[in-house]
C-alpha positions as CSV (number, residue, x, y, z in Angstrom):
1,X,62.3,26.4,-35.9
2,X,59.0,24.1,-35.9
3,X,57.1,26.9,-33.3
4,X,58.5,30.3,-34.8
5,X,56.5,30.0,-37.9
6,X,53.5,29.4,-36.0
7,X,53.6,31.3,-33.8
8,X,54.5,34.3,-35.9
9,X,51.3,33.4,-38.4
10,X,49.8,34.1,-35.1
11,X,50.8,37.3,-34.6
12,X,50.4,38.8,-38.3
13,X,46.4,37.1,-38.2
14,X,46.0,39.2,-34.7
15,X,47.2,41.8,-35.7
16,X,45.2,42.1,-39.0
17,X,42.4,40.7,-37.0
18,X,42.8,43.8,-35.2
19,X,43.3,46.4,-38.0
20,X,40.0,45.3,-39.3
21,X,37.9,45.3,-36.3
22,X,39.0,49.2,-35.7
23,X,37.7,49.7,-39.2
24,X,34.7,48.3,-39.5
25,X,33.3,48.5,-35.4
26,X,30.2,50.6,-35.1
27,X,31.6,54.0,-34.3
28,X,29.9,55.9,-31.3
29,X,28.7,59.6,-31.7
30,X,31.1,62.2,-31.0
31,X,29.4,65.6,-30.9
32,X,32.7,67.7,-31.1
33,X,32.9,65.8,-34.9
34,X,29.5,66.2,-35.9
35,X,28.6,70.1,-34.3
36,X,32.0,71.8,-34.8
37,X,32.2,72.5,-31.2
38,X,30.4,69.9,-29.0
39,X,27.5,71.5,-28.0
40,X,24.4,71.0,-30.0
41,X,22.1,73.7,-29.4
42,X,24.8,76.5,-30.2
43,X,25.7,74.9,-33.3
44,X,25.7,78.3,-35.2
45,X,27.2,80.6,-33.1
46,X,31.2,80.9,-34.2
47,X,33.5,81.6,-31.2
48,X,35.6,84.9,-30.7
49,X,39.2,85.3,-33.1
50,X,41.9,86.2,-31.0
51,X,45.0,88.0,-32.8
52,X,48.1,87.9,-30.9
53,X,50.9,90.6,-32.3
54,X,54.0,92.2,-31.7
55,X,57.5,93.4,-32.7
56,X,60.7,92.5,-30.5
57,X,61.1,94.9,-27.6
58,X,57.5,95.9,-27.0
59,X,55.1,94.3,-25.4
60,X,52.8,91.5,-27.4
61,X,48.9,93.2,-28.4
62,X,46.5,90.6,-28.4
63,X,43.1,91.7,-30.1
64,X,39.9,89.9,-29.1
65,X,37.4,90.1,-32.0
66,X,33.5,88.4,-32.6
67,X,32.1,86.7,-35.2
């Protein structure tokens, strides 16, 4: 019982070792966070709505309409 108490300190200070170093690491820019769509220079432009509808037995309308 002299190495399992060790051993597990080990593993709870890894893995809270770990838990912290996902927090506080320098995070890398991600355009699709920062633009909305991950393309910089359309950054205003809002993409098409598309409306899919139906009732049973017919056949499913799907509406394609721009911002």
């Amino acid at each position: 019982m002299d190495w399992q108490q060790p051993a597990a300190l080990a593993v709870v200070i890894a893995t809270a070792g770990w838990m912290a170093w996902r927090r506080l690491r320098p995070r890398r820019v991600d355009f699709h966070r920062e633009t909305g769509c991950g393309c910089g220079s359309v950054a205003g432009a809002r993409p098409p709505t598309v409306c899919v509808s139906g009732r049973r037995g017919e056949r499913p309308r799907v509406t394609v309409t721009p911002r």
